[in-house]
Structure formats: C-alpha cells, structure tokens
N, C-alpha and C positions, 0 to 999 in steps of 0.2 A: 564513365560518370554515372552514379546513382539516377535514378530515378527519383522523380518530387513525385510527392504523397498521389497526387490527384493521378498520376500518369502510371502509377505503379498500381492504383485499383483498377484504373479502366483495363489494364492488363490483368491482372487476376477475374474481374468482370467476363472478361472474353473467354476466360478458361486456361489463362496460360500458368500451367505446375509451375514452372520457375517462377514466377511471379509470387506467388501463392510462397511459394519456399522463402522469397526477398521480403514479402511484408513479415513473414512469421520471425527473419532474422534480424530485421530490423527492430519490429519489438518486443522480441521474446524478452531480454535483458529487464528494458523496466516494465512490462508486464508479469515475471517471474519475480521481482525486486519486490513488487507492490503484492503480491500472493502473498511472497513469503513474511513479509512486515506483518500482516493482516492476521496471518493464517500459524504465525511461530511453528508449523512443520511440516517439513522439507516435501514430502510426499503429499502432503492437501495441497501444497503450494504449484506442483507439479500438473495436479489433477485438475485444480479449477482453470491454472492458465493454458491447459490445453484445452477446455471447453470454453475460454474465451476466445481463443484463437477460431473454434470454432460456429462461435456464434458473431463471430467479426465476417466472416467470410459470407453467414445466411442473411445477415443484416447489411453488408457496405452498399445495397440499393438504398437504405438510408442518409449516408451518410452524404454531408454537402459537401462537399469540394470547395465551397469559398471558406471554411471553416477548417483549422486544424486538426490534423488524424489523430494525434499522438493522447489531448485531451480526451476523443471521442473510443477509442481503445478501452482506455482508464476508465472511462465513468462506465466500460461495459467490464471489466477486470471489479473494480469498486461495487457494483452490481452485485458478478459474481459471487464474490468474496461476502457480503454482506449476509447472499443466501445461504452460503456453506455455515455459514458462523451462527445465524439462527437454524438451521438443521442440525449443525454439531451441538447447542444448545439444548435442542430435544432430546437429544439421544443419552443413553447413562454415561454419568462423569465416569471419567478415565480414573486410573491408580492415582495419578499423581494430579495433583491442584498447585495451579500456576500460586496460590497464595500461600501452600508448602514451599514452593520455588525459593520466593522472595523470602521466606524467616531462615534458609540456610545460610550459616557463617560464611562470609567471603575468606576464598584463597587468597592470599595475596600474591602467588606465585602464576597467576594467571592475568590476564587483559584483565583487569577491574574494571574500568572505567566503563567498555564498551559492553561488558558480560554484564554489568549494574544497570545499563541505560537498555540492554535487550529487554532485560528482566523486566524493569520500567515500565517498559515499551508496552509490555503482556497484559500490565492491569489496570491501562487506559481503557476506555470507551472506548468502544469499536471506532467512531466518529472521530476522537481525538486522535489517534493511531493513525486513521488512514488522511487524517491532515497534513500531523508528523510527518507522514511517510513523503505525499506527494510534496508539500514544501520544502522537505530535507533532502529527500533520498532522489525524489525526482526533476526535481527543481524549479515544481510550478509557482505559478503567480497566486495571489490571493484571488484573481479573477477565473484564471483559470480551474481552480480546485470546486470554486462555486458552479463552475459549468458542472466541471464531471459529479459532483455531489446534490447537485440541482438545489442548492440552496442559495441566502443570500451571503454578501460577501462577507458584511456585518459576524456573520452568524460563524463565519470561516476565520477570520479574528477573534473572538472567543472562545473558538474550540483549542486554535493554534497559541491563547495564552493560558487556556484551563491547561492544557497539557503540558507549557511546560512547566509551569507552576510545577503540577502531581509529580512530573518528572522530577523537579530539585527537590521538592517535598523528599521522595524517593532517597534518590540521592545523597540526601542528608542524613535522613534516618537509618541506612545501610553505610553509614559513618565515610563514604567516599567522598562527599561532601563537608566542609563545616558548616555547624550549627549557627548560623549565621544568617541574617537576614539576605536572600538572595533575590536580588532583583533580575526576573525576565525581560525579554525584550517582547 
C-alpha cells in the first residue's frame, strides 16, 4: 500500500532516496502536464519540473500536513513556470511566433480539434492557461486553483470564463467551430 502524502515526506524528511524517488513518481505526471500546458515545449517543460521537484524537496519543511500536497506542488510548478515564461519574455523572440502558428491553414488530415485547442491554449494569458490547465487537465476545484495561484476564487471564475470565451472565439475563427453564438459554461 502507497504511502499518504504526510508519511511519504516525513520519510523523504529523514533522508530516505526511495522515498524521494515515490514523491517524484507520484507527481511527476501532473507536474510535467502543468510545465508542459504553461510552457508549450517539451524541453522547458522538462527543465522547470525538475527544478520543481527540486525546490519541493529544499522547501517540504514548509509544507503543513493538515493541507493537501498535491495543490502545494502546483502553486510551486505555477511559480516556477510563471518565472521561466517572464525570463523567456526577456530574451530575443525565437524564429517562429506562436501568432504565425495560429494564421496557418488547418490540415484537415490531422487531429483538428485537439491541435486547434493547443494552438488556443498558446495565446491565452499566462493566468488563463494555467487555469485551463489546472481545472481541465488536472482536475482542481475553483478553490483549490485559488490556493495554488494565491488569488481570490472570484478572480479564478473569470479567468476560467475569459479563456474559454478566447478559446471558442479561436475556435471559430480557425473555422473548427461555427460562427455561431457560443455559449461557455
């Protein structure tokens, strides 16, 4: 039987590698998930959630034990990710611009729907995206996304209907959609 959150730090706490290797397996999946939403490539995605992993390990004397781990991971992966994304901001634009991306002709001999909604995904707000991500991809609560994002929940509901608004907007206008009045939820 697994270890529960609380029992599986005090063993990494003490120094135990296998332990250390069970929290990292346990959430690499949606810590790697949530990089890669954030961060659209494969290798930053890689880079920042091993430095999560490793600023989860300098920091779990933080971390309460009457509080769930899994949020308190994420608001540090969310973190991370926020930094990489204003350092990659600094830096000179790349070849290609994610808003070149979005004006190429759709394949239609390809996943549309999913390759449309990536595309999407790219020229949300940082803040809308990593809503998305954790509401969809990871399956938090509106209370919980407020924890990891240290805002109000209020605030977590408007991001989560700006974007998907922008999304169908998307959507539509890359003809995957019809022109149609789409109501979100």
């Amino acid at each position: 039987m697994a270890d529960s959150d609380a029992a599986l730090v005090e063993r990494v706490r003490s120094g135990d590698q296998s332990a250390m290797r069970s929290l990292v397996e346990r959430f690499q999946g949606v810590v790697f998930g949530l990089c890669y939403r954030m961060l659209s490539q494969r290798e930053d995605a890689e880079d920042v959630a091993q430095d999560v992993f490793l600023r989860t390990f300098r920091s779990l004397g933080g971390w309460d034990p009457a509080r769930p781990l899994k949020p308190w991971i994420l608001t540090i992966a969310a973190n991370r990710c926020r930094t990489f994304l204003s350092t990659r901001s600094r830096q000179a634009p790349a070849v290609e611009f994610a808003a070149d991306r979005v004006a190429a002709p759709i394949d239609p001999d390809r996943n549309e729907l999913a390759e449309e909604l990536q595309l999407g995904m790219e020229t949300l707000r940082d803040e809308y995206r990593l809503c998305v991500t954790l509401f969809y991809q990871q399956e938090l609560g509106i209370a919980e996304i407020a924890e990891v994002l240290g805002c109000a929940q209020g605030t977590v509901k408007t991001w989560l209907h700006r974007a998907r608004h922008q999304l169908a907007e998307h959507l539509q206008n890359r003809g995957v959609l019809p022109h149609a009045h789409v109501e979100v939820q």
